[in-house]
C-alpha positions in Angstrom: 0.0 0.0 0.0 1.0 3.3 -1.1 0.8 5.7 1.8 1.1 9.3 1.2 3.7 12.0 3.0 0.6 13.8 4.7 -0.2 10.5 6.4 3.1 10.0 7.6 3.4 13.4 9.0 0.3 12.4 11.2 1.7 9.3 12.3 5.3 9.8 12.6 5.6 10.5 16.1 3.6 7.4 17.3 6.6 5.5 14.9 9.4 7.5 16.6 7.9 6.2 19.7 7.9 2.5 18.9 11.3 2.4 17.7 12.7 4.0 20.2 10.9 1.3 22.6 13.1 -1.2 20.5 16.2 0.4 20.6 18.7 0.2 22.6 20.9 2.9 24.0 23.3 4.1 21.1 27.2 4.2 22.3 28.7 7.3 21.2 32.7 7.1 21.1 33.0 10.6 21.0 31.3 13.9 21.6 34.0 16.4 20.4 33.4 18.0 17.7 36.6 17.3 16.2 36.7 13.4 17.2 33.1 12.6 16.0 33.8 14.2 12.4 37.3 12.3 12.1 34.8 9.2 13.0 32.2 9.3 10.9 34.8 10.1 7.9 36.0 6.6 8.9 32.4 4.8 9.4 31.8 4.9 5.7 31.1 1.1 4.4 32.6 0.3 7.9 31.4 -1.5 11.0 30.9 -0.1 13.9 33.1 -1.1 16.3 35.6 -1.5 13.9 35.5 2.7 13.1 35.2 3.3 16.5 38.6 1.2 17.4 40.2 2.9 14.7 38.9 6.3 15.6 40.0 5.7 19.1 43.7 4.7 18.1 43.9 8.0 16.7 43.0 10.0 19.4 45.0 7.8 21.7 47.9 8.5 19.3 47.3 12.0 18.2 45.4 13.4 20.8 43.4 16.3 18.6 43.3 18.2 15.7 47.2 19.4 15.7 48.6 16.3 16.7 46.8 14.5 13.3 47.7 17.2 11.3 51.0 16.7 11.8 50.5 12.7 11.0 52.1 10.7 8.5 50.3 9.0 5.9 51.6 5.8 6.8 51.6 5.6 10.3 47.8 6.9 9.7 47.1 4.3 7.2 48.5 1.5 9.9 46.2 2.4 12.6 43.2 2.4 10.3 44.1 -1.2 8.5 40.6 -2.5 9.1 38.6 0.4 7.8 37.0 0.2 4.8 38.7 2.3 1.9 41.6 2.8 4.2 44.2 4.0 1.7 41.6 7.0 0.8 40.3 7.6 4.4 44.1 7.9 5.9 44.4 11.0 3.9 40.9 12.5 4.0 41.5 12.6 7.8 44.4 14.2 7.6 43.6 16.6 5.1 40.5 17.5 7.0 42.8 18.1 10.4 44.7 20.4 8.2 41.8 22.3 7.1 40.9 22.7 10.8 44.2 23.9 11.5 44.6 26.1 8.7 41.3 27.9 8.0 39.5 27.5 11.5 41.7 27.9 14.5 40.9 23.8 15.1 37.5 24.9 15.6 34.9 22.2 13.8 32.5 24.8 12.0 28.7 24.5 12.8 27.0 25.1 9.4 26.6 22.4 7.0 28.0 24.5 4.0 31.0 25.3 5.7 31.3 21.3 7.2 30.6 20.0 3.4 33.6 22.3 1.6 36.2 19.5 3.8 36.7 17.1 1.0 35.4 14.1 2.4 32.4 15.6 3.9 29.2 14.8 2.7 25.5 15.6 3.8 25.6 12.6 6.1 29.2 13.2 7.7 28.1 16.9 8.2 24.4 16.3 9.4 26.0 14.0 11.9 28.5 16.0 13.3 25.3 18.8 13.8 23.0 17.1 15.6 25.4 14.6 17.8 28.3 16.6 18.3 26.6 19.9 18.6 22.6 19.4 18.9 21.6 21.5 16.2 18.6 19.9 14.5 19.7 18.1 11.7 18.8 14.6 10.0 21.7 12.5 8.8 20.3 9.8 6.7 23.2 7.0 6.4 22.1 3.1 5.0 20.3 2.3 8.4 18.2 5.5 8.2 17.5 5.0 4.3 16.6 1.1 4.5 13.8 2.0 7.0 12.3 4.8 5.1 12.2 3.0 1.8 10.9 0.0 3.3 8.6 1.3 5.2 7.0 3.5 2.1 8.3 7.1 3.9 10.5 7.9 0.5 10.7 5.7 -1.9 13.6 7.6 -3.3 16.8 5.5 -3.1 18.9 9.3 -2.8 19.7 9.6 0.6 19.0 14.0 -0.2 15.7 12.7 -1.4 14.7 11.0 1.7 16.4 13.8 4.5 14.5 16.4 2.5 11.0 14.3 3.0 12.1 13.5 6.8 12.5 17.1 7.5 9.0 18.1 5.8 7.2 15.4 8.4 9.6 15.2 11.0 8.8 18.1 13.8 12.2 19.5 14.3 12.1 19.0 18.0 12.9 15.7 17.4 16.0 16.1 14.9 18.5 15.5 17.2 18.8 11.7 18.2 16.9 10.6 15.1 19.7 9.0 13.2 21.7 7.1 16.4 18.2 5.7 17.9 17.2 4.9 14.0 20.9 3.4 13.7 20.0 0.9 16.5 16.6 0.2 15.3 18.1 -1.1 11.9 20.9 -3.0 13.6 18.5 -4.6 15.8 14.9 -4.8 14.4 15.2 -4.0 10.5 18.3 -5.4 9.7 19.8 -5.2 6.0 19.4 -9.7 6.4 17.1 -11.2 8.3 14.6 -8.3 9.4 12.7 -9.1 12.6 9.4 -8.5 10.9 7.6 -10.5 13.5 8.0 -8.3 16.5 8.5 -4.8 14.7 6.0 -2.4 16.6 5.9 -0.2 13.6 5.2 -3.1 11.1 1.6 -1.9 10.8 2.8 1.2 9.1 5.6 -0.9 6.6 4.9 -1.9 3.0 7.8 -3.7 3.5 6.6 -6.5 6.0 3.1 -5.9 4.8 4.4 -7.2 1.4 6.4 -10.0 3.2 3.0 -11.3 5.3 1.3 -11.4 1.4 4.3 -13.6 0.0 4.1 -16.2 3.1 0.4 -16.5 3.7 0.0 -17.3 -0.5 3.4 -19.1 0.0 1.1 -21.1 2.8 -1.6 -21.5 0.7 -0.7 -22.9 -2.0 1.5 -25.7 0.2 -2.0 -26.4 1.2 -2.8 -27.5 -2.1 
């Protein structure tokens, strides 16, 4: 069923509700500015708690935005050996340190135009560092965020831009800040990329997703009935 954007921006606090009742607390490694953007330049096509060891190595070893400035390439590149696209990201974070250093007195800038001129930096990275490392309303929309709007019929664009711009039209911007981490958990825990937990999802009544999957098994049952 094809549910339209007004009806989403009646229900969508009664969603944000029941996901948040399923999930759980989100870790955040960092809450300096500087640390969390470093971070989520790393989390890109990464795991988890394999960006945040990395991200932690760093700090442990450069301490803050001078100290991995000053870094070498390679000694970046061997602390980072797990991350995905490490040979790119060792210099991104680098280059972004010396942007920092160089243009803002190792001050993170809050405005997404400013954030989005690091190379490196997209909407995501930059909407991120906003709302958790700052709380200035802003919607980062990474895969998590993305898989549970399309599924659920909220955008049924596949652009990540497409899908922040339609959360921010429904989504009262009181509740900005938090949406991506508690949406993060939600699709690590309930709808997962494999495997999603259909059964027990509180907002299933609102999904085309699992309304389309509770079609396929009960005519899957039916015709084993045959």
């Amino acid at each position: 069923m094809k549910r339209s954007e007004n009806y989403f921006k009646k229900e969508i606090k009664v969603m944000i509700g029941l996901m948040k009742e399923q999930s759980p607390e989100h870790h955040f490694e960092f809450r300096d500015p500087f640390w969390v953007l470093i971070t989520t330049i790393l989390s890109h096509r990464t795991k988890d708690e394999v960006t945040d060891r990395a991200a932690r190595s760093l700090e442990r070893r450069y301490h803050d935005c001078i100290g991995l400035s000053e870094a070498s390439y390679d000694d970046v590149l061997s602390i980072i050996d797990k991350v995905g696209f490490k040979t790119v990201k060792a210099q991104r974070v680098i280059n972004a340190a010396r942007i920092l250093r160089d243009e803002y007195n190792c001050n993170v800038p809050k405005s997404l135009d400013l954030l989005t001129k690091i190379p490196g930096v997209g909407r995501k990275t930059a909407n991120v560092v906003l709302s958790d490392a700052f709380q200035i309303p802003a919607i980062a929309v990474d895969t998590h965020v993305q898989r549970i709007c399309y599924r659920t019929g909220i955008s049924h664009s596949e652009n990540p831009e497409d899908t922040e711009i339609i959360l921010q039209r429904i989504v009262p911007k009181d509740l900005w800040v938090g949406l991506n981490p508690m949406m993060v958990e939600f699709g690590k825990n309930i709808c997962r990329p494999v495997g999603p937990r259909c059964g027990i999802c509180k907002i299933r009544e609102y999904c085309n997703f699992a309304e389309d999957s509770k079609q396929e098994k009960d005519t899957s049952t039916k015709k084993g009935k045959k």
